[in-house]
C-alpha positions as CSV (number, residue, x, y, z in Angstrom):
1,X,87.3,44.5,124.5
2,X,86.7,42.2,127.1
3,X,84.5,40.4,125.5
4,X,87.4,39.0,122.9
5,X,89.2,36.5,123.7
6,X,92.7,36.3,124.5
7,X,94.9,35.1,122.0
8,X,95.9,31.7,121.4
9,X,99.5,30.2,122.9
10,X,100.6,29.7,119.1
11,X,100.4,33.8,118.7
12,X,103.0,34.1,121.8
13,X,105.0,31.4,120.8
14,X,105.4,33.1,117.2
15,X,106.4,36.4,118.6
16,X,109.2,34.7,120.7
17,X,110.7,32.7,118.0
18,X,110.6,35.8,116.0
19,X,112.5,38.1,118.6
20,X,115.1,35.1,119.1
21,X,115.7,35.0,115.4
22,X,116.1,38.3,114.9
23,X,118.3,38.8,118.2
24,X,119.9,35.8,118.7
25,X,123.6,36.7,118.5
26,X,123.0,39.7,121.5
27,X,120.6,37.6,123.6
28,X,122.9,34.6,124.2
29,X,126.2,37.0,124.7
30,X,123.7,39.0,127.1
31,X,122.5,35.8,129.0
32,X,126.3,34.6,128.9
33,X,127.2,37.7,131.0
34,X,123.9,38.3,132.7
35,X,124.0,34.3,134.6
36,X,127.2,34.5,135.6
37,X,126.4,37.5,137.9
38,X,123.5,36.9,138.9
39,X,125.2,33.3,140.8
40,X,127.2,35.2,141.8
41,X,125.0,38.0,143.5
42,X,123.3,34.6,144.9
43,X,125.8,33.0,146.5
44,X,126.8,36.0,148.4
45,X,123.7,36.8,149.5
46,X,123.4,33.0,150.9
47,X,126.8,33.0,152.4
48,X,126.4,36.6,153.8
């Protein structure tokens, strides 16, 4: 095994786009409510 190789960029890229595709409508309403907080959780901390 550790003589194979790792696989090439292209092989990662295709399992993204494929996830995306197939989970697009939850992952932007996640990241919609997920950034949001997380400035939030920022800026307190900051100004704290």
């Amino acid at each position: 095994a550790a003589s194979r190789p790792s696989p090439p960029p292209s092989f990662n890229v295709s399992v993204f786009e494929t996830k995306d595709q197939s989970q697009s409508d939850d992952d932007e309403s996640n990241h919609a409510q997920d950034k949001p907080s997380v400035c939030k959780l920022g800026n307190l901390n900051e100004s704290q």
